[in-house]
DOKETI-602887 format. One record per atom (N, C-alpha, C, O): residue number from 1; atom name; x, y, z. Coordinates in Angstrom, 2 decimals, decimal comma. Example, Ala and Ser with C-alpha at 12.3 -4.5 7.8 and 13.67 -1.06 7.14 Angstrom:
<atoms>
i 1 | at N | c1 13,19 | c2 -5,69 | c3 7,80
i 1 | at CA | c1 12,30 | c2 -4,50 | c3 7,80
i 1 | at C | c1 13,20 | c2 -3,30 | c3 7,80
i 1 | at O | c1 14,24 | c2 -3,32 | c3 8,46
i 2 | at N | c1 12,85 | c2 -2,25 | c3 7,08
i 2 | at CA | c1 13,67 | c2 -1,06 | c3 7,14
i 2 | at C | c1 12,90 | c2 0,03 | c3 7,87
i 2 | at O | c1 13,41 | c2 1,14 | c3 8,04
</atoms>
This chain:
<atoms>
i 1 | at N | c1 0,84 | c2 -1,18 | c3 0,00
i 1 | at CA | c1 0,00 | c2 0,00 | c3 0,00
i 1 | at C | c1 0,88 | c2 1,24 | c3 0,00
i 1 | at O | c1 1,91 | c2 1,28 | c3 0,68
i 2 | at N | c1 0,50 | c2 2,22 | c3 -0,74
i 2 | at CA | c1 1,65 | c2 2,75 | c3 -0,97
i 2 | at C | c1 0,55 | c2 4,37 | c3 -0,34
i 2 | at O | c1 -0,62 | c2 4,70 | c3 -0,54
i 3 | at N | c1 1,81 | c2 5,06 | c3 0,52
i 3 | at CA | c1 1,47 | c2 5,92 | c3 1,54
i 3 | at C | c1 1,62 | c2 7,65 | c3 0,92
i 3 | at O | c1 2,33 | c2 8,01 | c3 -0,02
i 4 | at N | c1 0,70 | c2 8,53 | c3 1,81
i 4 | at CA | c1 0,82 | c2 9,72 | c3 1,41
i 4 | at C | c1 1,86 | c2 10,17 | c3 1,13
i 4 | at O | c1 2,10 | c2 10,60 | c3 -0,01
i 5 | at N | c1 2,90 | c2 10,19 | c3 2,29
i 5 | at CA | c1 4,44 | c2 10,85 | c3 2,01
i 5 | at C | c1 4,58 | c2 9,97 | c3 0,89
i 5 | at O | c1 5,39 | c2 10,74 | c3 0,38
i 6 | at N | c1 4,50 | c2 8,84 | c3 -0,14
i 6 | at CA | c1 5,19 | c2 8,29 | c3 -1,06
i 6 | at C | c1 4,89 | c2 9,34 | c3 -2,23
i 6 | at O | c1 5,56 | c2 10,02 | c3 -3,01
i 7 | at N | c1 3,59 | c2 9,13 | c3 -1,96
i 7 | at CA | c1 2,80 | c2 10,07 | c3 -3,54
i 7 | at C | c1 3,50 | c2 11,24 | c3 -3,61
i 7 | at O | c1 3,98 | c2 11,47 | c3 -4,72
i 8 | at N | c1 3,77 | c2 12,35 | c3 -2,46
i 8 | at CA | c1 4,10 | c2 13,27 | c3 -2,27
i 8 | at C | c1 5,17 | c2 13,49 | c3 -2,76
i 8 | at O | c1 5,43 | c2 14,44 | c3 -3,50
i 9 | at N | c1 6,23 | c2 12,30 | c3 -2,27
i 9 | at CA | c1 7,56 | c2 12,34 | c3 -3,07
i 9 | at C | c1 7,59 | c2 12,11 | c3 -4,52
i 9 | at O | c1 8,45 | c2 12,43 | c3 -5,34
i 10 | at N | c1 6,99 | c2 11,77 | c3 -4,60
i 10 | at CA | c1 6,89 | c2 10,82 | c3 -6,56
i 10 | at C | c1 6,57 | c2 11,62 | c3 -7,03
i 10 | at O | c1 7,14 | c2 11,63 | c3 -8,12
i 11 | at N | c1 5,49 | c2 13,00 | c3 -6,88
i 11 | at CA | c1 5,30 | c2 13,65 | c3 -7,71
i 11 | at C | c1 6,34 | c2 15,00 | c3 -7,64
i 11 | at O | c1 6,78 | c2 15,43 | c3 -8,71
i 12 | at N | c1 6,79 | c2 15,76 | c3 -6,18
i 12 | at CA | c1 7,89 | c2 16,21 | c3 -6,47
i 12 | at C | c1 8,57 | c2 15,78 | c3 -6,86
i 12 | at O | c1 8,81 | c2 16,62 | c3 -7,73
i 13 | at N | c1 9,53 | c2 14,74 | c3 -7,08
i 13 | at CA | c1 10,10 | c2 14,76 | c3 -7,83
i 13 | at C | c1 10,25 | c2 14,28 | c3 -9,49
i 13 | at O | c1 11,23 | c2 14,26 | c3 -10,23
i 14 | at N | c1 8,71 | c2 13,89 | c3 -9,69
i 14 | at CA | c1 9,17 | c2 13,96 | c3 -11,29
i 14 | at C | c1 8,38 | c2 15,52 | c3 -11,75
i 14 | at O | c1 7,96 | c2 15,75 | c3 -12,88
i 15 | at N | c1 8,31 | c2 16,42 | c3 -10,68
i 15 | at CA | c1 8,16 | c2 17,83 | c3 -10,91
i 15 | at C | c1 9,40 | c2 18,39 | c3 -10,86
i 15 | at O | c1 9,44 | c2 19,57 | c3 -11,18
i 16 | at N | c1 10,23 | c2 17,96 | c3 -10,61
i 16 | at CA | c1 12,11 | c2 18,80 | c3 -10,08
i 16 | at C | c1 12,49 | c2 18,37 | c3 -11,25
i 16 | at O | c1 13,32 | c2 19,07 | c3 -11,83
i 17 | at N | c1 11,86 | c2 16,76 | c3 -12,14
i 17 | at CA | c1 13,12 | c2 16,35 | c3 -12,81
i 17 | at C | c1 12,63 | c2 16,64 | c3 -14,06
i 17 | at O | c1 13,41 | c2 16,38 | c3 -14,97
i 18 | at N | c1 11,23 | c2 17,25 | c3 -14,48
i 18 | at CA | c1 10,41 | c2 18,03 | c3 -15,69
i 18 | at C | c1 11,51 | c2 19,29 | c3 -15,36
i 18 | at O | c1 12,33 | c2 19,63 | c3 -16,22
i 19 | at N | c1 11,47 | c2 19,69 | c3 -14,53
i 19 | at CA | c1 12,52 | c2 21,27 | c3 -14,51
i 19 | at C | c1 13,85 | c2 20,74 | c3 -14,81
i 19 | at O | c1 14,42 | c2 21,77 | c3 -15,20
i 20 | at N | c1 14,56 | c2 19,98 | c3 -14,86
i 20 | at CA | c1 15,66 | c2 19,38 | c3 -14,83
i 20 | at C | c1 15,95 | c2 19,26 | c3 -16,58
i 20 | at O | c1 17,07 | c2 19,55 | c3 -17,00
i 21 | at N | c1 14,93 | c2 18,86 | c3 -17,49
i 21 | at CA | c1 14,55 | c2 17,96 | c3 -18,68
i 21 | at C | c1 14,78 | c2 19,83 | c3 -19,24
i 21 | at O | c1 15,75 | c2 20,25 | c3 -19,87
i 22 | at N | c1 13,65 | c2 20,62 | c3 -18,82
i 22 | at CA | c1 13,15 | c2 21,51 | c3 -19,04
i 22 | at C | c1 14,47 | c2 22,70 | c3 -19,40
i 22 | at O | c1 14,42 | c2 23,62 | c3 -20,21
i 23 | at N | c1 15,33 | c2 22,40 | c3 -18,72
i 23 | at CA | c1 16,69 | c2 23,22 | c3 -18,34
i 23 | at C | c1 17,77 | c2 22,85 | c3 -19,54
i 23 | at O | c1 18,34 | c2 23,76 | c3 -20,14
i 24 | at N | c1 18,02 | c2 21,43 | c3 -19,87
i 24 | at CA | c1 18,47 | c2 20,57 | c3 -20,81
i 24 | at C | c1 18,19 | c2 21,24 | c3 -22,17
i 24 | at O | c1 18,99 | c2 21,67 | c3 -23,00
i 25 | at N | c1 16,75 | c2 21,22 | c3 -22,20
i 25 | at CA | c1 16,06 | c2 21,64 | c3 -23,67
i 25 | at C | c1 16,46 | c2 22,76 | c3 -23,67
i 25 | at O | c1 16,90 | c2 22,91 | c3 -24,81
i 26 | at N | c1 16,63 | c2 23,80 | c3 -23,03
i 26 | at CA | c1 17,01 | c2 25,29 | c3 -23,01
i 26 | at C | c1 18,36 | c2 25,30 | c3 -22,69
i 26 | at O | c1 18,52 | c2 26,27 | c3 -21,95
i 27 | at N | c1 19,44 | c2 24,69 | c3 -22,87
i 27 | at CA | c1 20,53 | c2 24,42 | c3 -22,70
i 27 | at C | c1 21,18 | c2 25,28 | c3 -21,25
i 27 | at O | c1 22,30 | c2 25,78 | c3 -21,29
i 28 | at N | c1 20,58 | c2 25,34 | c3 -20,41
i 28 | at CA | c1 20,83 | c2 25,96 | c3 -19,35
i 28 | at C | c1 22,07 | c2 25,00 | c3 -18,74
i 28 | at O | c1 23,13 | c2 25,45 | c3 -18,33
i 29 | at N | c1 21,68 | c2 23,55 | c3 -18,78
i 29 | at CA | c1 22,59 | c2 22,67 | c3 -18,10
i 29 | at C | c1 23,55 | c2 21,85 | c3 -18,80
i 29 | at O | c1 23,31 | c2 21,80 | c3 -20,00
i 30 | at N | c1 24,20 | c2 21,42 | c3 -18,56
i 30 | at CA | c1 25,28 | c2 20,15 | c3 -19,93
i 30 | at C | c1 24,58 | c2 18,69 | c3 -19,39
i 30 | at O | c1 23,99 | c2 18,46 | c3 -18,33
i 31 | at N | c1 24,74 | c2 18,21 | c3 -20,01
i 31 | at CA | c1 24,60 | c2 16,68 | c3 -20,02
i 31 | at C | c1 24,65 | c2 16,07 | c3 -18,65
i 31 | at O | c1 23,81 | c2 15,59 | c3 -17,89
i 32 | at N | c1 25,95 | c2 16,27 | c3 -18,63
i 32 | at CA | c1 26,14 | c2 15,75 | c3 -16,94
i 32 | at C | c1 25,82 | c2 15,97 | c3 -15,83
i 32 | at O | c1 26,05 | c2 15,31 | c3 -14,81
i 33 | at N | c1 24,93 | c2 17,54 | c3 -16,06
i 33 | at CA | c1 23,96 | c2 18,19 | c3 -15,00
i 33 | at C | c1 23,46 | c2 17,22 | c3 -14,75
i 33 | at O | c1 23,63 | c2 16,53 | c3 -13,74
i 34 | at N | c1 22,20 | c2 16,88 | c3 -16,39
i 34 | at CA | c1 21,31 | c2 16,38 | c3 -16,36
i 34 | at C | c1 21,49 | c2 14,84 | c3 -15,75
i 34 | at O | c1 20,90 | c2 14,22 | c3 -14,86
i 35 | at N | c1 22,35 | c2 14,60 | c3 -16,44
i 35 | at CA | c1 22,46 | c2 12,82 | c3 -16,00
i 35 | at C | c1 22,48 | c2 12,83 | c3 -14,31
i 35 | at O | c1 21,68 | c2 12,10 | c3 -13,71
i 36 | at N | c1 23,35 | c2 13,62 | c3 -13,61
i 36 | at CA | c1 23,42 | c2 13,75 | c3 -12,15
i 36 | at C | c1 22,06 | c2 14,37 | c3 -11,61
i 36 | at O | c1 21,82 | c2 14,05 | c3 -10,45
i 37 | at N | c1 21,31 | c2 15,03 | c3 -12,09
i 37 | at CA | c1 20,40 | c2 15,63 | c3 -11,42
i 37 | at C | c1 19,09 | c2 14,26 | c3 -12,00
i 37 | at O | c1 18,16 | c2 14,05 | c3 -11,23
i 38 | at N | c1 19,16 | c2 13,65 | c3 -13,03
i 38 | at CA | c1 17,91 | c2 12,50 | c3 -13,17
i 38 | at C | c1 18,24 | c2 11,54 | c3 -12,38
i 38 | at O | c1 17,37 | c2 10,77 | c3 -11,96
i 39 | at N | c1 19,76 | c2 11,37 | c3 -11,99
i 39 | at CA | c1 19,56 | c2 10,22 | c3 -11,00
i 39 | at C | c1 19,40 | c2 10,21 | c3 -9,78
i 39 | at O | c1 19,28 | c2 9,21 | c3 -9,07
i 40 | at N | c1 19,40 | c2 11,62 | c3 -9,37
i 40 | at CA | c1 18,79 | c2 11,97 | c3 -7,71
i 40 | at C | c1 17,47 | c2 12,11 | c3 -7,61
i 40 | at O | c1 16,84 | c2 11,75 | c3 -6,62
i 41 | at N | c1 16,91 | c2 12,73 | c3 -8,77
i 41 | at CA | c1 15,66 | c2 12,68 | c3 -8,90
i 41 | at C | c1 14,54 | c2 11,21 | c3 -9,19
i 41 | at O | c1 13,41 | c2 11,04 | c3 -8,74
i 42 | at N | c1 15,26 | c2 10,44 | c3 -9,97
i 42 | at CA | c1 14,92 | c2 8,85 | c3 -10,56
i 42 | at C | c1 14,85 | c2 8,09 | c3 -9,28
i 42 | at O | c1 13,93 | c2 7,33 | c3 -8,97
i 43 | at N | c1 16,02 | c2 8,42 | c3 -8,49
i 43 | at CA | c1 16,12 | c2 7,88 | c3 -7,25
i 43 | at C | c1 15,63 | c2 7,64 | c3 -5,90
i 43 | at O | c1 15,71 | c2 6,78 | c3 -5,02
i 44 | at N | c1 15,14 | c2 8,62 | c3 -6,08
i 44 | at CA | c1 13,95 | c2 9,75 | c3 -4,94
i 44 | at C | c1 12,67 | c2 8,93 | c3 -5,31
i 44 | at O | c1 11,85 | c2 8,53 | c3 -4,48
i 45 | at N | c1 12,62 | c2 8,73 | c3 -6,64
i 45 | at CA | c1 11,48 | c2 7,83 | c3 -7,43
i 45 | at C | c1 11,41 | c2 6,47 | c3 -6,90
i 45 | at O | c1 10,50 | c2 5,97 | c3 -6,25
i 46 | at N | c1 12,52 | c2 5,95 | c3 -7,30
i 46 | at CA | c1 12,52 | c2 4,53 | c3 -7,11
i 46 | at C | c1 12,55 | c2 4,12 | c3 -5,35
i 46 | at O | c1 11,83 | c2 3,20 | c3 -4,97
i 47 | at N | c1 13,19 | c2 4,65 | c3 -4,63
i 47 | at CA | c1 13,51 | c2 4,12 | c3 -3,15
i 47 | at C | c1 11,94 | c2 4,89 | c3 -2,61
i 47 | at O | c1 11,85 | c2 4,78 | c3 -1,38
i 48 | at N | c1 10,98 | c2 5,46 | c3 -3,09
i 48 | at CA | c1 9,58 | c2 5,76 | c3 -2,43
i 48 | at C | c1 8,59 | c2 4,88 | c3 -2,98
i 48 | at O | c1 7,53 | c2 4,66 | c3 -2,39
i 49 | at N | c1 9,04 | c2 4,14 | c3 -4,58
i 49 | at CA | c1 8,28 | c2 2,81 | c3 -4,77
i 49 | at C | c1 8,43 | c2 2,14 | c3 -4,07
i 49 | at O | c1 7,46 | c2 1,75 | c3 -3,43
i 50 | at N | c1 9,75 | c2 1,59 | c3 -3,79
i 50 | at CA | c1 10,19 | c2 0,25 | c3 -2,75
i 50 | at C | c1 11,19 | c2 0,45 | c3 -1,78
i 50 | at O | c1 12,34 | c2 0,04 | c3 -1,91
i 51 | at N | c1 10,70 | c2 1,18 | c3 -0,65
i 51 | at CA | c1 11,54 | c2 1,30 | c3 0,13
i 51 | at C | c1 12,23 | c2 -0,09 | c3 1,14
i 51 | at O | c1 12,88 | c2 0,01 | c3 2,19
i 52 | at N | c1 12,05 | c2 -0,61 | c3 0,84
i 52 | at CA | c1 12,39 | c2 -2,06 | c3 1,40
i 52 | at C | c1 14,03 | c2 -2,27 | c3 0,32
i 52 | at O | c1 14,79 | c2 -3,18 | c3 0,64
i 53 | at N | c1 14,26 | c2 -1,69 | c3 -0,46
i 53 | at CA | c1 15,05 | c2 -1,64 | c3 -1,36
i 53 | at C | c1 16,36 | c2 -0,62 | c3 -0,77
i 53 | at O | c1 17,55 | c2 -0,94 | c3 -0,87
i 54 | at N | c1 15,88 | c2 0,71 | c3 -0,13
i 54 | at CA | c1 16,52 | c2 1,08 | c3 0,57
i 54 | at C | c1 16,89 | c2 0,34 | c3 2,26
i 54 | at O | c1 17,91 | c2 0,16 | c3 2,91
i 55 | at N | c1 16,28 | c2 0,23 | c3 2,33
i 55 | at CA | c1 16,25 | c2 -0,83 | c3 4,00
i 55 | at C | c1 17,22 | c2 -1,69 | c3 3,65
i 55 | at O | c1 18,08 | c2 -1,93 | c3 4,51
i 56 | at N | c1 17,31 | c2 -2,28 | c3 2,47
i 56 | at CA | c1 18,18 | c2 -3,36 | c3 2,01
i 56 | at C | c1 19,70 | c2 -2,89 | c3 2,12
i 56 | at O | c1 20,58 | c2 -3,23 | c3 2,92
i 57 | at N | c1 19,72 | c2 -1,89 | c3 0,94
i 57 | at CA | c1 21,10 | c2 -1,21 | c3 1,15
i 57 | at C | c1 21,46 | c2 -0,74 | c3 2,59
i 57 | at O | c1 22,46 | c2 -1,12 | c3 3,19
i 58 | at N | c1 20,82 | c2 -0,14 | c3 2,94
i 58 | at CA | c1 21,18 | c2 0,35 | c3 4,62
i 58 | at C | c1 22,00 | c2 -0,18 | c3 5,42
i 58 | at O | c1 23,06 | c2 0,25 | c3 5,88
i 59 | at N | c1 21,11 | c2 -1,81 | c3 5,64
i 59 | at CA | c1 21,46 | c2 -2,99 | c3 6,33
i 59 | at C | c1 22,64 | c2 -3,68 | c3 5,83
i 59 | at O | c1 23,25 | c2 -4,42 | c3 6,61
i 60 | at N | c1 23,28 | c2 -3,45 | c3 3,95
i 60 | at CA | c1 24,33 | c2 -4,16 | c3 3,93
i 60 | at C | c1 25,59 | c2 -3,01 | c3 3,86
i 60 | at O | c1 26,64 | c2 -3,20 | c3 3,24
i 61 | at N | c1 25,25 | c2 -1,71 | c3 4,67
i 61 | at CA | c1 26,56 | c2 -1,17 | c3 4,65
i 61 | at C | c1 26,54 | c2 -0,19 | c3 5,76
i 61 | at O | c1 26,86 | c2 0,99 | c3 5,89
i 62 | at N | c1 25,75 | c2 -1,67 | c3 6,96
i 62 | at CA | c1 25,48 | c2 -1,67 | c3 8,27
i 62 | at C | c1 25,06 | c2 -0,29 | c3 8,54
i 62 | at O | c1 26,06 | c2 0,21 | c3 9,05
i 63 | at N | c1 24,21 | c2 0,54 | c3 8,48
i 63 | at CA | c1 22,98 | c2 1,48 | c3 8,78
i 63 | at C | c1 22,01 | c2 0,54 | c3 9,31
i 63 | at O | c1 21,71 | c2 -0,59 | c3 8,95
i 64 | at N | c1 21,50 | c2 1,48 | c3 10,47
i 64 | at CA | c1 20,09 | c2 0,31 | c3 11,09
i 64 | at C | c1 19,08 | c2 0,95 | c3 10,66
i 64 | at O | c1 18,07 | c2 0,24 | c3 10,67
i 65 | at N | c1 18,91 | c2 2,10 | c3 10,25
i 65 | at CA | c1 17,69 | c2 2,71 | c3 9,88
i 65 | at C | c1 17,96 | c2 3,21 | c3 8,06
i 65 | at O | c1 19,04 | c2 3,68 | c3 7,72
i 66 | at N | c1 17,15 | c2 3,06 | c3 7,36
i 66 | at CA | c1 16,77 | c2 3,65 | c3 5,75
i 66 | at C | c1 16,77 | c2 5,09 | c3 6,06
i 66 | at O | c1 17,21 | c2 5,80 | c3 5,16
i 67 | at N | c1 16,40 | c2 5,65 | c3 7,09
i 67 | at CA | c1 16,16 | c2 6,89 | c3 6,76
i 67 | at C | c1 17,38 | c2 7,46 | c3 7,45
i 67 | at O | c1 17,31 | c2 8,56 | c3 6,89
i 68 | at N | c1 18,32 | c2 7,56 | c3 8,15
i 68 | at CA | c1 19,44 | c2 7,63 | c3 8,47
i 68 | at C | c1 20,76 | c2 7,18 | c3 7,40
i 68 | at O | c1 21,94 | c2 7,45 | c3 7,62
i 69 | at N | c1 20,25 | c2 6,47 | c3 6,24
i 69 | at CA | c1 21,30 | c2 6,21 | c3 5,25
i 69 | at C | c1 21,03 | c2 7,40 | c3 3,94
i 69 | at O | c1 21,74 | c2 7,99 | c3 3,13
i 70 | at N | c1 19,63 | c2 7,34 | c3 4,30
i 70 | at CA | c1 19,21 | c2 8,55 | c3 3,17
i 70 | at C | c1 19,36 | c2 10,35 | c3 3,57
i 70 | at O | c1 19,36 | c2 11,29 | c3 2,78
i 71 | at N | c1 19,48 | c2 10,35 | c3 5,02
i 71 | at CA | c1 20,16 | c2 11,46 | c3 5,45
i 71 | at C | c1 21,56 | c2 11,66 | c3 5,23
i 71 | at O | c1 22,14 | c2 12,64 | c3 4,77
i 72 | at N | c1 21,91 | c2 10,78 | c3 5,57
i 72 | at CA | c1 24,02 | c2 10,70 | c3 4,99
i 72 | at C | c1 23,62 | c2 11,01 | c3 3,28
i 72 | at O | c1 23,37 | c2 12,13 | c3 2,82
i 73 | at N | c1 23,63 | c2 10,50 | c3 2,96
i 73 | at CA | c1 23,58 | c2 10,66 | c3 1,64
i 73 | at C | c1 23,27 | c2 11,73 | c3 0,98
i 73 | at O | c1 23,98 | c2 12,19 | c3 0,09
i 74 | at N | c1 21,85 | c2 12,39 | c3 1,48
i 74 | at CA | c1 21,79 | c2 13,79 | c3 1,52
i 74 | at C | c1 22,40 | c2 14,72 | c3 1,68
i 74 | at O | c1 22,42 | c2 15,69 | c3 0,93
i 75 | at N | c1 23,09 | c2 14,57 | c3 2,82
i 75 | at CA | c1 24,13 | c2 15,54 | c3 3,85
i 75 | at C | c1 25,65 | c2 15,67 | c3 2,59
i 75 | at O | c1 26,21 | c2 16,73 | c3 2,31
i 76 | at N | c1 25,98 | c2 14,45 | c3 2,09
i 76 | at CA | c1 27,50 | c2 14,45 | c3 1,28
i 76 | at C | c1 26,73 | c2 15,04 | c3 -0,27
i 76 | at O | c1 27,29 | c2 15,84 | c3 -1,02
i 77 | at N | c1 25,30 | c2 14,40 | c3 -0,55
i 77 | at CA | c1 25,30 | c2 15,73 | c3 -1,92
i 77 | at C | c1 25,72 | c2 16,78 | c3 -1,67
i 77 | at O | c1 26,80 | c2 17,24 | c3 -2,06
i 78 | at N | c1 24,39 | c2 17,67 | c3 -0,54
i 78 | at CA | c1 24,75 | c2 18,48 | c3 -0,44
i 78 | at C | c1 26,04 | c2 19,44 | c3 -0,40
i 78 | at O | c1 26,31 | c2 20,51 | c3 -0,95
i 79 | at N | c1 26,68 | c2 18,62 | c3 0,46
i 79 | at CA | c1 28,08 | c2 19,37 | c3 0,67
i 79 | at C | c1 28,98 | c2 19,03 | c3 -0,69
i 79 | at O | c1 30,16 | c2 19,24 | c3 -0,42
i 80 | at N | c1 28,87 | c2 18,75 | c3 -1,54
i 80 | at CA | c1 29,55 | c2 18,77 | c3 -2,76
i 80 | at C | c1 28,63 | c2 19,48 | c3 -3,71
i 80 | at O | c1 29,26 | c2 20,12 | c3 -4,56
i 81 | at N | c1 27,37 | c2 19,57 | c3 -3,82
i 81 | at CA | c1 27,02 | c2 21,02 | c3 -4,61
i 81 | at C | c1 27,65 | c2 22,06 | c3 -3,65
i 81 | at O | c1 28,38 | c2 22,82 | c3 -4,28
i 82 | at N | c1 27,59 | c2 22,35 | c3 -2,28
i 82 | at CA | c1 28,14 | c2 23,46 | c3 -2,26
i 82 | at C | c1 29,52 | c2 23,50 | c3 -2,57
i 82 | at O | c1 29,97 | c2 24,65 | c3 -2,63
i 83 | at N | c1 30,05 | c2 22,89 | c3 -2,72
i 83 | at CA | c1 31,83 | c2 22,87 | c3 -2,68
i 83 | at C | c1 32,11 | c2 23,42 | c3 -4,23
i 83 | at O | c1 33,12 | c2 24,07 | c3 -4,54
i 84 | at N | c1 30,70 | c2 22,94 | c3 -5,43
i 84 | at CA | c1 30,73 | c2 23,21 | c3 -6,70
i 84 | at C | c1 30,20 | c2 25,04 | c3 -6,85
i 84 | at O | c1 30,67 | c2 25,87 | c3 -7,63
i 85 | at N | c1 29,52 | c2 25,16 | c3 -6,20
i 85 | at CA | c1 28,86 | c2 26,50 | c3 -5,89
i 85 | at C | c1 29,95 | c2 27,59 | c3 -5,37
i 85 | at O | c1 30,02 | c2 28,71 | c3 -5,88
i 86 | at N | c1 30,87 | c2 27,12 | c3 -4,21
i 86 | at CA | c1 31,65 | c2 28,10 | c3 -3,55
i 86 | at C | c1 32,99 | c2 27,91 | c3 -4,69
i 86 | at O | c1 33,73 | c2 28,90 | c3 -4,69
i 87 | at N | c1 33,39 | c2 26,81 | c3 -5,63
i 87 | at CA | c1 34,40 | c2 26,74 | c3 -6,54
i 87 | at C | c1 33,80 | c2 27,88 | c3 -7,76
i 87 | at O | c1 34,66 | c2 28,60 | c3 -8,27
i 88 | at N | c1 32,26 | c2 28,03 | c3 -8,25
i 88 | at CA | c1 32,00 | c2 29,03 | c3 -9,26
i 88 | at C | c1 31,99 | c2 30,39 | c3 -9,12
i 88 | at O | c1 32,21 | c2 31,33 | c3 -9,89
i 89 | at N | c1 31,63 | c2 30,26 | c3 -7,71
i 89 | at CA | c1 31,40 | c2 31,70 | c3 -7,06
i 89 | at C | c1 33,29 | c2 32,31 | c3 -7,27
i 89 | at O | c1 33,73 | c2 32,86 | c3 -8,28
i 90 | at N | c1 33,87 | c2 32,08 | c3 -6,34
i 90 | at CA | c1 35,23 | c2 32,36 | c3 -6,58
i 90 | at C | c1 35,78 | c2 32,16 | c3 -7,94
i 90 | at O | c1 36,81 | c2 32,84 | c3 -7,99
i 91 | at N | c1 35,59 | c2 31,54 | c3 -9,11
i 91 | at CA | c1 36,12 | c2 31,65 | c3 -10,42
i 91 | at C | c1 35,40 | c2 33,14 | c3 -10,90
i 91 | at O | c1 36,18 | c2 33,94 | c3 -11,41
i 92 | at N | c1 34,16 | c2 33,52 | c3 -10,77
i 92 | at CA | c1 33,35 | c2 34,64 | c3 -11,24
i 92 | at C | c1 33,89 | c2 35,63 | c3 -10,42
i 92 | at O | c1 33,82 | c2 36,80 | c3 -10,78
i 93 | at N | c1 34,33 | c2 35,37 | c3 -9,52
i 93 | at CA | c1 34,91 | c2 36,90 | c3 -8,86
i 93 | at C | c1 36,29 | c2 36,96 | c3 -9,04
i 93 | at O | c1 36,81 | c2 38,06 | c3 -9,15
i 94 | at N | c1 37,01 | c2 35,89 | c3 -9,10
i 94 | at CA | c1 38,55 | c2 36,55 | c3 -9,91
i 94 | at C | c1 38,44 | c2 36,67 | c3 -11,76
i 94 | at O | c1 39,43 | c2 36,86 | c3 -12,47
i 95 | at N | c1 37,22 | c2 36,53 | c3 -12,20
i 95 | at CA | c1 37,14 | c2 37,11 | c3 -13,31
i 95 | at C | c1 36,82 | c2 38,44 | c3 -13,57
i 95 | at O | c1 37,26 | c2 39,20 | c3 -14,44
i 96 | at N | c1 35,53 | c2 38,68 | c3 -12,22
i 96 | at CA | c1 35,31 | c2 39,76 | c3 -12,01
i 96 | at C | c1 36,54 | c2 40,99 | c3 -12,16
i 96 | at O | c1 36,56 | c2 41,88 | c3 -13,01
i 97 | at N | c1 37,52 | c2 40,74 | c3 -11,11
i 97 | at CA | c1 38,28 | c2 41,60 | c3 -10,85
i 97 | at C | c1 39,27 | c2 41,95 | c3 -12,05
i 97 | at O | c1 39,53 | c2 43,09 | c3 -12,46
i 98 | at N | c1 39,87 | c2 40,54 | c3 -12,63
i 98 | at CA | c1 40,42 | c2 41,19 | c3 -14,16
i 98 | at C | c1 39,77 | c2 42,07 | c3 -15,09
i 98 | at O | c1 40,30 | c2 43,04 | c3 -15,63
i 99 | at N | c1 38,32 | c2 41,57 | c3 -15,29
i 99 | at CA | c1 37,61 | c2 42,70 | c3 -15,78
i 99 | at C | c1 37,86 | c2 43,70 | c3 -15,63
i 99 | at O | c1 38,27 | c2 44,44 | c3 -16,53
i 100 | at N | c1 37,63 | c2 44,16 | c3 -13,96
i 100 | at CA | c1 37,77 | c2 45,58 | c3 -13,74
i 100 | at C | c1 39,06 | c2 46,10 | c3 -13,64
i 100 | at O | c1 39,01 | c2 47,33 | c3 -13,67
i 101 | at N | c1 40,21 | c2 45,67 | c3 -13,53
i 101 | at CA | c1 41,21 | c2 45,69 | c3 -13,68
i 101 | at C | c1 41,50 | c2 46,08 | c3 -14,96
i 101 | at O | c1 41,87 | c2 47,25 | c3 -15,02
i 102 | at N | c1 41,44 | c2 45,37 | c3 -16,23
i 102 | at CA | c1 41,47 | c2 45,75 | c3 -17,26
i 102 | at C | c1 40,63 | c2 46,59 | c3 -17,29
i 102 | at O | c1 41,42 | c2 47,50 | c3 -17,55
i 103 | at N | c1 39,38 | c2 47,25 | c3 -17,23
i 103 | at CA | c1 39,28 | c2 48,57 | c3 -17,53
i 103 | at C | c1 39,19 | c2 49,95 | c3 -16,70
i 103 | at O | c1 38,67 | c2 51,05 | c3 -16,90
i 104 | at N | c1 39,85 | c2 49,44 | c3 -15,81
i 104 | at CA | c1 40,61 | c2 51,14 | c3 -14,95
i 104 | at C | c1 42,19 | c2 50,81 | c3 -15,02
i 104 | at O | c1 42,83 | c2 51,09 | c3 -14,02
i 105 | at N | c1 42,86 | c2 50,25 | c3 -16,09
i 105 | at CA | c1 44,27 | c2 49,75 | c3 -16,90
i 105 | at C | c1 43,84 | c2 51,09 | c3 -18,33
i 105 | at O | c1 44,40 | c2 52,15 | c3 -18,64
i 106 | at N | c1 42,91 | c2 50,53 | c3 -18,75
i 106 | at CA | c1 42,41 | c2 51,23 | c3 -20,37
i 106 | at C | c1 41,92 | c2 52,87 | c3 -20,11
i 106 | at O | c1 42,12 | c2 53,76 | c3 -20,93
i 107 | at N | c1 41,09 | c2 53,07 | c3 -18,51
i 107 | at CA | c1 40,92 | c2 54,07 | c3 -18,64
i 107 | at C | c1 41,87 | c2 55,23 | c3 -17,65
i 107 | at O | c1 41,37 | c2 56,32 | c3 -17,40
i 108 | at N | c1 43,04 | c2 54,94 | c3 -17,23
i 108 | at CA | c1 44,21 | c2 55,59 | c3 -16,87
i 108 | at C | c1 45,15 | c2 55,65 | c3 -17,83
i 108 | at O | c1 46,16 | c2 56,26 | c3 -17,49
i 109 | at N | c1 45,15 | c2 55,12 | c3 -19,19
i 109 | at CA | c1 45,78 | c2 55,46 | c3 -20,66
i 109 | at C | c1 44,81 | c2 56,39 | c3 -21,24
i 109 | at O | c1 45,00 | c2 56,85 | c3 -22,37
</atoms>
């Protein structure tokens, strides 16, 4: 029998992963966005069909609880989008600054 929080999840997320598809088509993202962002999203899919599937994994890489393996897991995305986020942020601001560099260079000639 498959439960409210399931539905709930299943449809966010094949609503995140229409925005995901959606982003692709408008070339907002590369490939490998996409491929990484359908399989968190696919995933989210599949372990709320059969969570007994997650329980499974849990148990063979000794986690006692599914939802405590799916928090870790959460916790290390996360912290590697941000690590990708705080690596773009700092490339855009030492670009920034050559920019401006080069033009208070051009406009003191």
């Amino acid at each position: 029998m498959i439960t409210i929080i399931q539905v709930l999840m299943i449809l966010f997320a094949a609503f995140a992963w229409s925005r995901v598809a959606l982003r692709l088509k408008d070339k907002s993202i590369r490939v490998f966005e996409f491929i990484f962002w359908s399989a968190i999203w696919l995933g989210i899919i599949l372990f709320s069909l059969t969570p007994a599937l997650l329980q499974f994994i849990s148990n063979v890489l000794g986690i006692q609880r599914a939802t405590d393996l799916a928090i870790y897991v959460s916790i290390i995305v996360l912290f590697y989008l941000m690590f990708r986020v705080y690596v773009k942020v700092d490339k855009q601001g030492q670009d920034i600054t050559k920019v401006v560099r080069n033009v208070a260079l051009k406009k003191k000639k």
